[in-house]
C-alpha positions as CSV (number, residue, x, y, z in Angstrom):
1,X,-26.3,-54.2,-10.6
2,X,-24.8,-50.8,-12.4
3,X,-20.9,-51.1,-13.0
4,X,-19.0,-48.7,-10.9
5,X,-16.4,-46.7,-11.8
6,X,-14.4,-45.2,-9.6
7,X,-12.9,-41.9,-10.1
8,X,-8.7,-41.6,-9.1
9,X,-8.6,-38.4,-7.3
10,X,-6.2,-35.8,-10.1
11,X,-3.8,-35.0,-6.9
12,X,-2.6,-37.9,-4.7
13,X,-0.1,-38.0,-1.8
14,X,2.6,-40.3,-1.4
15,X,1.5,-42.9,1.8
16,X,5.3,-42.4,3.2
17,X,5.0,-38.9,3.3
18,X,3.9,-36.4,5.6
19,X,1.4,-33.4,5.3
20,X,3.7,-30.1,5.8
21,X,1.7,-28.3,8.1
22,X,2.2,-24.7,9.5
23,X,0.1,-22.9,12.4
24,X,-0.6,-19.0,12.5
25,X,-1.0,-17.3,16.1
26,X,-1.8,-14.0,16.3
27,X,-2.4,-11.5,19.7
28,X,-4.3,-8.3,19.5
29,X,-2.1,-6.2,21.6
30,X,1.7,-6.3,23.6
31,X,0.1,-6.5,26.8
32,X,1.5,-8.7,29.5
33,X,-1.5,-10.6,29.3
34,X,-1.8,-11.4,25.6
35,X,1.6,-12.2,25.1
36,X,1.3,-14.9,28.0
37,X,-1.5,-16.2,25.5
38,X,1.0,-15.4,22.4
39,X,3.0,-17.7,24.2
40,X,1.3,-20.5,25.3
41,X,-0.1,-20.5,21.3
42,X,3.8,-20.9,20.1
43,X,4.3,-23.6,22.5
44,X,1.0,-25.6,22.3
45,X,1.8,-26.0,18.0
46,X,5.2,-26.5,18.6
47,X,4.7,-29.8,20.9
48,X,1.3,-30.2,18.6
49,X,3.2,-32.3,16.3
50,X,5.8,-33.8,17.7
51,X,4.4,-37.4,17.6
52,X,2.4,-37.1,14.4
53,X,2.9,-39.8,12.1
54,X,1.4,-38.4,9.2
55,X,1.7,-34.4,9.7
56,X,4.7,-31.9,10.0
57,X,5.5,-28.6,10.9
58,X,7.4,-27.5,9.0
59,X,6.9,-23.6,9.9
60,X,5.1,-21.5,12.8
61,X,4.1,-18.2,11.7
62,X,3.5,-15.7,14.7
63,X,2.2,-11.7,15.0
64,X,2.7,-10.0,17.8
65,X,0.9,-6.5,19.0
66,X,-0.9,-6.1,15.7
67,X,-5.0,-5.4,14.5
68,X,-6.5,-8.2,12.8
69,X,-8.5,-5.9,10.7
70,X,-5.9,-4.8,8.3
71,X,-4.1,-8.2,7.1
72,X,-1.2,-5.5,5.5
73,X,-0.4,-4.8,9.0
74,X,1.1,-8.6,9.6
75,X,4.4,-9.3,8.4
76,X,4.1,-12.7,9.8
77,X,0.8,-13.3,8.0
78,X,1.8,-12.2,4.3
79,X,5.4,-14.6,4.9
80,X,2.8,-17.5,5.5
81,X,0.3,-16.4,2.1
82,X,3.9,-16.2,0.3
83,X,5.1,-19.7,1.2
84,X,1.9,-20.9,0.2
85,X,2.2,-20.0,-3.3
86,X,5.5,-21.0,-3.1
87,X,3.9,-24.4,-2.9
88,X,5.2,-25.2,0.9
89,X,2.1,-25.7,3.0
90,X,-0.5,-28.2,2.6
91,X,-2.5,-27.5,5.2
92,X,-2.5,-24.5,8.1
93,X,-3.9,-24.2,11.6
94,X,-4.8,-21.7,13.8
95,X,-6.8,-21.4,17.0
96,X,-9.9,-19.6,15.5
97,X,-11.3,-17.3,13.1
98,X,-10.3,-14.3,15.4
99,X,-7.1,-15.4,14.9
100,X,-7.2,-15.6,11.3
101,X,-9.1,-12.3,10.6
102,X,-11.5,-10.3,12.2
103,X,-12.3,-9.0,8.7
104,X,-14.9,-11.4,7.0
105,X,-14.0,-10.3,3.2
106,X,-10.2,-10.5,3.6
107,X,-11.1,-13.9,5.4
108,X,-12.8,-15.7,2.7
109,X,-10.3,-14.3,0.3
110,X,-7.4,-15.8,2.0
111,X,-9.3,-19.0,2.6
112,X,-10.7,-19.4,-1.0
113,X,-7.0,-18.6,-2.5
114,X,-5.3,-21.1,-0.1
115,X,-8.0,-23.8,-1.4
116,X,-7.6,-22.9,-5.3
117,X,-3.8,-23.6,-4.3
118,X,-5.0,-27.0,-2.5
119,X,-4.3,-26.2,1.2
120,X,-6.9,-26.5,3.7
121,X,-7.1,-24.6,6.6
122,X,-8.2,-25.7,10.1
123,X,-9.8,-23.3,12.5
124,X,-9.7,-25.4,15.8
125,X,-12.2,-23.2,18.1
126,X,-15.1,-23.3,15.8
127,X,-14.3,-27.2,14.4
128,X,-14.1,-25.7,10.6
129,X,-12.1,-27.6,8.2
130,X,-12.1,-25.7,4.5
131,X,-11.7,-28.7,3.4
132,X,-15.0,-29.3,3.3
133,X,-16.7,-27.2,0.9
134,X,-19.8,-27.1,3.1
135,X,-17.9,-25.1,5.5
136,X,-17.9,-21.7,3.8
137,X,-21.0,-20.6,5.2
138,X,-19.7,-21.2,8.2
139,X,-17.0,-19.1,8.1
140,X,-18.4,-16.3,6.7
141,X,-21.3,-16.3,9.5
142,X,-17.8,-16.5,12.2
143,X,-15.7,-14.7,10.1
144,X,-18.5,-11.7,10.5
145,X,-19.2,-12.6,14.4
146,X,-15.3,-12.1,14.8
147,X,-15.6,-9.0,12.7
148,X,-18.7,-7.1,14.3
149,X,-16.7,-8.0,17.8
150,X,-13.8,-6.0,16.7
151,X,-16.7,-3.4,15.6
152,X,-18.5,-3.2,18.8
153,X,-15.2,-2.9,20.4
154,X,-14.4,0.3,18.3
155,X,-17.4,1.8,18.6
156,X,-17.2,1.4,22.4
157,X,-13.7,3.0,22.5
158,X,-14.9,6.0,20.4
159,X,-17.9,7.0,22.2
160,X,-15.3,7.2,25.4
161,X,-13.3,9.4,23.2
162,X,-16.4,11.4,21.8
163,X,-17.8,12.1,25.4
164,X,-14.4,13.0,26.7
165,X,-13.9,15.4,24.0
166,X,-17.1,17.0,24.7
167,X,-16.7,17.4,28.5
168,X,-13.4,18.4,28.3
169,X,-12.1,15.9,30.3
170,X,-9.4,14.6,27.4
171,X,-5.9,14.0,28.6
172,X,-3.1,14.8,26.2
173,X,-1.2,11.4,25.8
174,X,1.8,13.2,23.7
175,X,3.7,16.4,24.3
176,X,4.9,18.6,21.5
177,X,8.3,20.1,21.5
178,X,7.7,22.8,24.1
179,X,6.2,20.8,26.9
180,X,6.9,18.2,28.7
181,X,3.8,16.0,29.9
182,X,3.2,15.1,33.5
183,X,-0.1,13.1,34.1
184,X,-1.8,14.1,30.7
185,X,-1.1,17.7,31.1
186,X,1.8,20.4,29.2
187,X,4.1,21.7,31.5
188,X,5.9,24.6,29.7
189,X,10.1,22.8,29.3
190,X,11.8,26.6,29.5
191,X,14.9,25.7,27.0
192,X,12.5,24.3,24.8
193,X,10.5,27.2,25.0
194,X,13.1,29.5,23.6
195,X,13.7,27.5,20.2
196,X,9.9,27.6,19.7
197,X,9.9,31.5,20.1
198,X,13.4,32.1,17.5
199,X,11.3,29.7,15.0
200,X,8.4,31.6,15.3
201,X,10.5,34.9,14.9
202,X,12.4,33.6,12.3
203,X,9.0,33.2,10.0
204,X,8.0,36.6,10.3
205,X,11.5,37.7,9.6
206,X,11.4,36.6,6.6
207,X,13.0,32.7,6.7
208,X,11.2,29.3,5.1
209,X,10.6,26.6,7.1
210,X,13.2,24.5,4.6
211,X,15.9,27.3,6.0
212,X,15.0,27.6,9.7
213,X,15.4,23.3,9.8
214,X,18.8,23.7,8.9
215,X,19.5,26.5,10.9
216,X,17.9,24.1,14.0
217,X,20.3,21.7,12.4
218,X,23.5,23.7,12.0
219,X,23.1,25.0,15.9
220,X,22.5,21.0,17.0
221,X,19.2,21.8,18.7
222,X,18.1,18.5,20.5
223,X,14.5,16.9,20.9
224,X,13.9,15.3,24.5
225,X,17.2,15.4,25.3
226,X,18.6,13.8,21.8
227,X,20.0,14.3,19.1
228,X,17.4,14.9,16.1
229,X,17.4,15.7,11.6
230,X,15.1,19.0,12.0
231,X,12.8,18.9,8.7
232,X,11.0,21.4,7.0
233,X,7.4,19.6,7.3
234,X,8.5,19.3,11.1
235,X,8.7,23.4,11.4
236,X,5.9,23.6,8.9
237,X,3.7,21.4,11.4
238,X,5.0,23.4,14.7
239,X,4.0,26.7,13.4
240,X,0.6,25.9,12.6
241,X,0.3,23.9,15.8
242,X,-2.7,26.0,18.6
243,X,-0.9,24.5,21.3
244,X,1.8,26.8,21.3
245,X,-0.9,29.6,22.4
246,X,-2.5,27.6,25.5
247,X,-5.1,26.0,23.4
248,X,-6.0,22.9,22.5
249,X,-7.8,21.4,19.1
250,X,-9.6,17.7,19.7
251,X,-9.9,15.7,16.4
252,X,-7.7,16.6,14.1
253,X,-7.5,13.3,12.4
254,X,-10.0,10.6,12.7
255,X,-9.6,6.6,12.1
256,X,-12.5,5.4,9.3
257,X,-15.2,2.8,10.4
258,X,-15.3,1.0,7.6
259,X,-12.5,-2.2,7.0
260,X,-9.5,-1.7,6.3
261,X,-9.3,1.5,9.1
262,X,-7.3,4.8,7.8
263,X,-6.0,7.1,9.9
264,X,-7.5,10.5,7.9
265,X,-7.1,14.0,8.7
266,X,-10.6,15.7,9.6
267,X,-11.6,17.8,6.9
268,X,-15.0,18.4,7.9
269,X,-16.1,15.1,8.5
270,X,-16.7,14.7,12.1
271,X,-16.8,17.5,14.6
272,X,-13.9,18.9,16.4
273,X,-13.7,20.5,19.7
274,X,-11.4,23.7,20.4
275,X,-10.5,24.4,24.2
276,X,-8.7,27.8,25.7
277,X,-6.3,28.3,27.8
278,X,-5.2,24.5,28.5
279,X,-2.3,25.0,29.4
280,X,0.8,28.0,30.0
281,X,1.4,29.6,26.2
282,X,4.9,29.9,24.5
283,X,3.9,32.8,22.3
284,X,0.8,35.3,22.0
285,X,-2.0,34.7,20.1
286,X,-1.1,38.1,17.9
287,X,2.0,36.3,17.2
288,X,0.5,33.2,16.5
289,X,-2.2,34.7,14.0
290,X,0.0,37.0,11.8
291,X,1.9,33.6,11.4
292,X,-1.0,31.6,10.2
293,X,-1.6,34.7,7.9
294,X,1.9,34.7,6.3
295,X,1.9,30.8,5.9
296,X,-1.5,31.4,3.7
297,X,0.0,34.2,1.6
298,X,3.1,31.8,1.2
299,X,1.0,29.3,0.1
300,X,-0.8,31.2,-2.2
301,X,1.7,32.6,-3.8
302,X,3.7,28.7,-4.3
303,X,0.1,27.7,-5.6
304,X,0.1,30.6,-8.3
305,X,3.4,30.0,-9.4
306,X,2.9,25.8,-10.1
307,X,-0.6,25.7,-11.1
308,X,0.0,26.6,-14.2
309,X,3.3,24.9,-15.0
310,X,3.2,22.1,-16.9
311,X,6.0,20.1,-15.4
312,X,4.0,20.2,-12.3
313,X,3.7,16.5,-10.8
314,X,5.2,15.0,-13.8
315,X,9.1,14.5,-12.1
316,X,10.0,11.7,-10.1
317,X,13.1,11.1,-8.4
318,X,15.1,8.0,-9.6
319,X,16.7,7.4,-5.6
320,X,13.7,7.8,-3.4
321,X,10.5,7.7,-5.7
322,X,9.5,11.2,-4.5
323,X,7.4,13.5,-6.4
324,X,9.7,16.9,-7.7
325,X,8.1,20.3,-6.7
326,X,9.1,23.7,-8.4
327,X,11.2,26.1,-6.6
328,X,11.7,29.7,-7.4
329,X,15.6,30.5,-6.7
330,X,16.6,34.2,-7.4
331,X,14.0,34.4,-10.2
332,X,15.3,31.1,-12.0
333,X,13.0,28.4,-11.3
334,X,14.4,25.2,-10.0
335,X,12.9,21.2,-9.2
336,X,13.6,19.9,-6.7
337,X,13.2,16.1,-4.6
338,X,11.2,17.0,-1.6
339,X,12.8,14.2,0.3
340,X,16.7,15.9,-0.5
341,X,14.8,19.3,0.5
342,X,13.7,17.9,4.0
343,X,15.9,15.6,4.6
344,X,19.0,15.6,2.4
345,X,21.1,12.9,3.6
346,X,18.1,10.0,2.8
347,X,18.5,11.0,-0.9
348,X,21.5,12.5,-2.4
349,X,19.7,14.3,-6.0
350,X,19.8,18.0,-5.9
351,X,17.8,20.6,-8.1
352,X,17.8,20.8,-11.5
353,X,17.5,24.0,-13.2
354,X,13.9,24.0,-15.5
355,X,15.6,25.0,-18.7
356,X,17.8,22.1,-18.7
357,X,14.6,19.7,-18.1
358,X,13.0,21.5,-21.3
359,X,16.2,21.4,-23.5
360,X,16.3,17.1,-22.9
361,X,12.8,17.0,-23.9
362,X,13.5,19.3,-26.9
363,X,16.9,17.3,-28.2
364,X,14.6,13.6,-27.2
365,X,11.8,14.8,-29.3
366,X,14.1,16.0,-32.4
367,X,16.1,12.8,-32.3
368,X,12.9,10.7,-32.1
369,X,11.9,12.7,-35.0
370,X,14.9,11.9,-36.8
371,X,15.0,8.3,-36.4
372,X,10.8,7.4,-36.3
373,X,10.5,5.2,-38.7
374,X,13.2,3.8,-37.8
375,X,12.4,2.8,-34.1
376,X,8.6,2.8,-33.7
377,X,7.6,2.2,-37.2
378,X,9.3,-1.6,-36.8
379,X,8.1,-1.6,-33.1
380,X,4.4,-1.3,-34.1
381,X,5.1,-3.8,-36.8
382,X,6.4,-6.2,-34.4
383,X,3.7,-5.8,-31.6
384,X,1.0,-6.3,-34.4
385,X,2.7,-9.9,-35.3
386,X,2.9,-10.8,-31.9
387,X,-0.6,-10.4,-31.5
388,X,-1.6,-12.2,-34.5
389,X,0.9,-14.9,-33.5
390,X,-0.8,-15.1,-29.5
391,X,-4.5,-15.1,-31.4
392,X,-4.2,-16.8,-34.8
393,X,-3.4,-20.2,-33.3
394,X,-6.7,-21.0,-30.7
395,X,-4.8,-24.5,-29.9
396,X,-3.8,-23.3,-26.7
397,X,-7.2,-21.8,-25.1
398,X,-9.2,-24.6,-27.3
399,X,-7.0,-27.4,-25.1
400,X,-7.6,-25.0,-21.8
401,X,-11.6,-25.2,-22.5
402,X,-11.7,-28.9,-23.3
403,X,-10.0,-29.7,-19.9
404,X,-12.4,-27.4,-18.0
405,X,-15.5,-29.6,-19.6
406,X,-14.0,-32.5,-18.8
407,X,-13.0,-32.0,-15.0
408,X,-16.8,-30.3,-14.9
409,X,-18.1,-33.4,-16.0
410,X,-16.2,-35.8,-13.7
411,X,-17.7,-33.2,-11.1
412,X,-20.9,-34.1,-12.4
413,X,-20.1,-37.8,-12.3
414,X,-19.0,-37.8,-8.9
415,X,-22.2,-36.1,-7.6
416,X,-24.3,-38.8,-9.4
417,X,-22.5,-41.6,-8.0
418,X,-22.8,-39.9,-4.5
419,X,-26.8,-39.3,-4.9
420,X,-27.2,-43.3,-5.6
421,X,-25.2,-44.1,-2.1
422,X,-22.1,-45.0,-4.5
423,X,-20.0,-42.9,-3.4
424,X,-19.7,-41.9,0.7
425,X,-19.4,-38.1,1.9
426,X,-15.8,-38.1,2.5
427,X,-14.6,-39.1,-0.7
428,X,-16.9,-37.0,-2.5
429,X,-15.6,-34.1,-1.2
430,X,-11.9,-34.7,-1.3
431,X,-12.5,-35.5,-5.2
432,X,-14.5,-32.8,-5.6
433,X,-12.2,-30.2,-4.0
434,X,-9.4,-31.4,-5.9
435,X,-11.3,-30.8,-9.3
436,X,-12.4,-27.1,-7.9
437,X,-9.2,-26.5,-7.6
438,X,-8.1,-27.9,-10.9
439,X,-10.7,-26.0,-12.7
440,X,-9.8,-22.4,-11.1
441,X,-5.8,-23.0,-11.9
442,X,-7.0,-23.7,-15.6
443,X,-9.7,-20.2,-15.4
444,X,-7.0,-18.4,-14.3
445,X,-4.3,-19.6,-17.0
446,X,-7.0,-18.7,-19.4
447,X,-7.8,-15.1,-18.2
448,X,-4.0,-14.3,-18.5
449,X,-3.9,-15.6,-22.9
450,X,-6.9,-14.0,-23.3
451,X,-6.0,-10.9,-21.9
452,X,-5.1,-8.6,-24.7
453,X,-6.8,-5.1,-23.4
454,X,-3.6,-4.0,-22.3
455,X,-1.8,-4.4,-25.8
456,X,-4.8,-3.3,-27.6
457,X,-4.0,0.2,-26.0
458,X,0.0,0.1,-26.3
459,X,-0.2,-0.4,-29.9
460,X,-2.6,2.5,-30.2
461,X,0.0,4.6,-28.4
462,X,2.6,3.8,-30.4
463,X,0.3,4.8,-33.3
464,X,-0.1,8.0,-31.8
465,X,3.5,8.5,-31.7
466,X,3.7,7.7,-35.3
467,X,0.8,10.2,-36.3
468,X,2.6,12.8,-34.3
469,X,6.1,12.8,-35.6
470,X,4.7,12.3,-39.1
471,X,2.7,15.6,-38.9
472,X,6.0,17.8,-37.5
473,X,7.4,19.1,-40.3
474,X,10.7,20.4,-39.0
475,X,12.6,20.6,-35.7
476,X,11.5,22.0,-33.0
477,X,13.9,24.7,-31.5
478,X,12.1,25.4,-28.4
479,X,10.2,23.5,-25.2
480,X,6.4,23.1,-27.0
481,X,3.9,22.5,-23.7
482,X,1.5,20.9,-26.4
483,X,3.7,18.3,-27.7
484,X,5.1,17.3,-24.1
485,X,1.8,17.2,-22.6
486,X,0.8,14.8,-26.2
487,X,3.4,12.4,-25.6
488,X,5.4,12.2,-22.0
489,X,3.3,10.7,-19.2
490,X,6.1,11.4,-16.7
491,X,10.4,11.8,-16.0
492,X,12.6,10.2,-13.6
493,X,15.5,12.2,-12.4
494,X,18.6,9.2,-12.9
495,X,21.1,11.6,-11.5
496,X,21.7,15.1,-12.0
497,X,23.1,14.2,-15.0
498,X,20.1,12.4,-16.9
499,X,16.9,12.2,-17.2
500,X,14.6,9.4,-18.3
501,X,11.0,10.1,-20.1
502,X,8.7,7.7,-19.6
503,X,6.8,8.5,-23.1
504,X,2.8,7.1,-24.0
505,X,3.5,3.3,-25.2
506,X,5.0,2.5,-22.7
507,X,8.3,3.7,-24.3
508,X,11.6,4.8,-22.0
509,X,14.3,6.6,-22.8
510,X,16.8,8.8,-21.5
511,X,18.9,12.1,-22.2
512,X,21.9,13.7,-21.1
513,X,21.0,17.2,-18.9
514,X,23.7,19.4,-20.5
């Protein structure tokens, strides 16, 4: 008779206390319908527990109205992942894979993180349990039933679309300012009308769409009956917009087929379907066309003057995180936030003139010049140490590899004992699991000391900071579009008072606009 050893499992649970459990319910829509079932799925988890001895609730997580094809739609969803690895949860249910996800990849990714963390989850409709490792398979032939359901359901909802589009039988389901809409047709709204004409007459007078949103602004103009922040996009949309003329453009944007779905505007890639005379027209179509011709001369012109400018998408505002775009102002040229330009009281920076952006970079670049060896000379220094401290000693990752061929070894044990009827089903997988999950913690600690692409590439920066003040022989007395574009990946506008270059190496560092 062999002797038997029996294998502790590496994570054990007190017997006095509970499993914390959570439960996810999700409906696909706000209907009356689905939030009776949205309902009766908070209740039935809530009493689930009430009497188990050795499970808890200690959280119900609950979306309401929201696709299960994009998980970075549910708020509810990502507070459940995030109390996981907060180390929470020990286990979750939820009524079925549907539920879950209706997207198989973003469902086996969820499930395979919650398990490297140790939680299982229970689906209860299909009888799936991840805590047995068999069970995968299972899920992902559900996960892609639940998926190709959601697919089907799509595909049946845009050939509706498709055929009504081509028929012409496609009811408007918003009105644009103008119109009001009565049973899924534009009924001309006469004030509205009038404001529609000025901003049209406006444009070819002369005005920018920036200008004629605060003049909307300045006279209190109302939307529906409220009071609305007119925005320069909002015009610029408006005056471009073939509704204003009677007609009526199908597919403008389209929604992509493949998972996640994006909402895309149609640039070619599926048809579109143009209908005259819809409805009763605001302006003429003469109108409308020397409109469409002005904005594309505009544009032109905007293009010509920032293609070429080397500041161009490099300027980010400090407040709101929104790109800077150049703005010619009585011949001086001027960036600006787009955020202040459209709507200026959601971010409070206001232009700064172009010559005071190029006389920072020139007084940065002379002072780094200055002081190089002092500051980046001792910085490359001291990342090159670090490194050879992190990879001189392999004690760390040598300890990391000899626990990983141990745990795969009791792995190997345990399926040995299992094979010769020592060990039952049950067990075998609990122990198993445990180890998995042991193993992919101690992968995962490894990937992160080993990492060292990332530093490889910031000391070479610094480097070439190094060669290039060494090789400027004097200082510079004017903005040089080589040398910025050499050694500044981008600047954040602090306040109109400062500047911050974000400079290759990963190196900040900021200068007074005087």
């Amino acid at each position: 008779m062999p002797t038997v050893t029996v294998i502790q499992p590496t994570i054990t649970e007190e017997q006095n206390t509970k499993i914390r459990c959570a439960a996810y319910c999700r409906v696909s829509s706000d209907s009356e319908d689905q939030l009776n079932s949205f309902m009766a799925q908070t209740r039935y988890y809530s009493q689930c527990f009430e009497n188990s001895e050795t499970e808890e609730l200690i959280n119900l997580y609950a979306d309401e109205g929201i696709t299960g094809t994009r998980e970075d739609k549910r708020d509810e969803f990502q507070r459940m992942m995030k109390d996981c690895r907060r180390g929470k949860i020990d286990r979750i249910y939820t009524k079925s894979i549907s539920r879950f996800a209706r997207n198989t990849k973003d469902c086996l990714k969820n499930v395979r993180e919650l398990k490297s963390l140790g939680i299982t989850v229970f689906f209860e409709k299909e009888n799936i349990d991840t805590a047995n490792m068999t069970d995968e398979m299972m899920i992902t032939i559900m996960g892609g039933l639940a998926q190709e359901e959601s697919t089907s359901i799509s595909q049946n909802m845009r050939w509706s679309i498709k055929k009504r589009m081509e028929n012409g039988t496609m009811k408007m389901c918003n009105s644009v300012f103008g119109y009001e809409l009565v049973n899924g047709e534009l009924i001309l709204n006469q004030d509205e009308a009038r404001i529609v004409r000025k901003i049209f007459d406006w444009y070819l007078n002369g005005y920018g769409s920036e200008k004629i949103a605060q003049m909307l602004n300045e006279m209190g103009i109302e939307k529906r009956g409220r009071s609305c922040h007119w925005t320069g996009p909002t015009v610029r949309v408006m005056l471009k917009n073939e509704k204003y003329i009677g007609d009526q453009l199908f597919q403008k944007r389209f929604t992509t087929t493949v998972l996640p779905r994006k909402n895309l505007p149609n640039r070619g890639e599926l048809p579109q379907y143009y209908y005259t005379g819809c409805h009763e027209a605001v302006i003429s179509k003469d109108v409308f066309d020397r409109v469409q011709e002005l904005i594309r001369l505009r544009g032109k012109n905007k293009r010509n003057e920032s293609r070429g400018n080397i500041l161009s998408k490099k300027i980010k505002c400090g407040e709101c995180g929104t790109t800077f775009r150049m703005k010619n102002c009585r011949g001086k040229i001027y960036w600006v936030c787009r955020l202040h330009t459209d709507e200026i009281e959601k971010c409070s920076v206001k232009p700064i003139n172009q010559d005071n952006i190029q006389s920072a970079f020139v007084r940065l670049c002379n002072k780094l010049w200055y002081n190089y060896k002092q500051i980046l000379v001792p910085l490359q220094t001291a990342l090159h140490d670090l490194k050879l401290r992190k990879f001189s000693s392999k004690t760390q990752v040598m300890d990391i590899h000899k626990e990983t061929a141990k745990l795969r070894e009791q792995t190997h044990v345990l399926a040995r004992l299992k094979t010769k009827g020592f060990l039952d089903e049950v067990k075998y997988i609990k122990q198993t699991t445990e180890l998995t999950a042991k193993i992919n913690k101690l992968q995962a600690e490894l990937k992160k000391l080993t990492r060292s692409d990332d530093e490889d590439e910031t000391i070479d920066q610094i480097e070439m900071l190094i060669d290039f003040f060494e090789k400027q022989s004097k200082p510079i007395t004017e903005f040089d579009e080589s040398a910025f574009e050499s050694i500044v990946e981008k600047i954040v506008v602090v306040n109109q008072h400062e500047l911050e270059f974000h400079l290759i190496g990963e190196l900040k560092l900021r200068e007074n606009i005087e």
